[in-house]
C-alpha angles and dihedrals in degrees: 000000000000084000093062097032079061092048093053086048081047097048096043084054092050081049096048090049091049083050099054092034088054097045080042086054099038088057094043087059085042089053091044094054092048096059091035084055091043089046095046106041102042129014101032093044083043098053091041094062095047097067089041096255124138096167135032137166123218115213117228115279119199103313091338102099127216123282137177117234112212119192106220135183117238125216114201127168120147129150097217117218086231094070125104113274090247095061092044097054083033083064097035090052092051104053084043087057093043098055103255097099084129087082091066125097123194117208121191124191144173133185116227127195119247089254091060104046093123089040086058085056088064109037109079099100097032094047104120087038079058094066081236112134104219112213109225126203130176127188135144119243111265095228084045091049089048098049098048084047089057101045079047095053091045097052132072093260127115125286107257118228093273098198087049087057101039089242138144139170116211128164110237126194104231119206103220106185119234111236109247122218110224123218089293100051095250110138124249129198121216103215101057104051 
């Protein structure tokens, strides 16, 4: 007994040490993407552009092989579902008032319970006749919102309130991997090996 009482103190210490060496790894990633992020949003964009380059190759060094860095303007708005109420009808007024309403997508829901379910079938049109109290929600897609904040951005209108749209522009150097030719000269490309 006391043998497999000191394997499953054995095996909760193998656990404890996964655990720690997993939350160790998981900061160290956290860690990594921040400076990758710093690096490549601001001071290798920002270097690049210095010295008037949007575009650069890097020649093969020992086993890293070669790549080509591009410096790209990004283009983020999005009005999170996790915001107050206030600043998410703040957004949503504005683009209304500003004549891009058609973003906007209305969701309405209510929760039956599992007796009415045909009932549920039926109620749309009768809801508030129903005594039920919809919940309504209204939001605009995130890869929609994205897209219509970047042709904006790339037109001659005017410049939105970014804060008010959760958007932001920023220039990111971008690794593009240089295709690699194998032994027998057949091209390989790096990403997707």
């Amino acid at each position: 007994m006391s043998d497999s009482l000191e394997e499953v103190r054995d095996l909760a210490r193998a656990a404890r040490a996964a655990q720690q060496s997993v939350a160790e790894l998981e900061e160290r990633l956290r860690a990594a993407k921040r400076e990758l992020d710093r690096i490549a949003t601001q001071e290798l964009p920002e270097k690049m552009i210095a010295l008037g380059l949007r575009q650069m190759s890097v020649a093969p060094s020992g086993n890293q092989p070669g790549f080509s860095v591009v410096v790209k303007t990004m283009y983020q708005a999005n009005i999170a579902a996790s915001w107050d109420p206030e600043r998410r009808k703040a957004a949503l007024d504005w683009l209304d008032a500003n004549g891009h309403g058609s973003l906007i997508k209305t969701e309405v829901s209510v929760t039956f319970p599992r007796e009415m379910r045909d009932e549920a079938l039926r109620v749309k049109k009768f809801l508030s006749l129903e005594g039920l109290e919809p919940v309504m929600r209204e939001g605009v897609n995130p890869q929609t919102m994205k897209s219509w904040f970047k042709e904006i951005m790339q037109s001659d209108e005017p410049t939105p309130p970014l804060d008010k749209l959760g958007a932001y522009v920023e220039r990111r150097a971008v690794i593009e991997e240089e295709e690699r030719q194998d032994a027998s000269g057949t091209s390989q490309d790096r990403r997707s090996s």
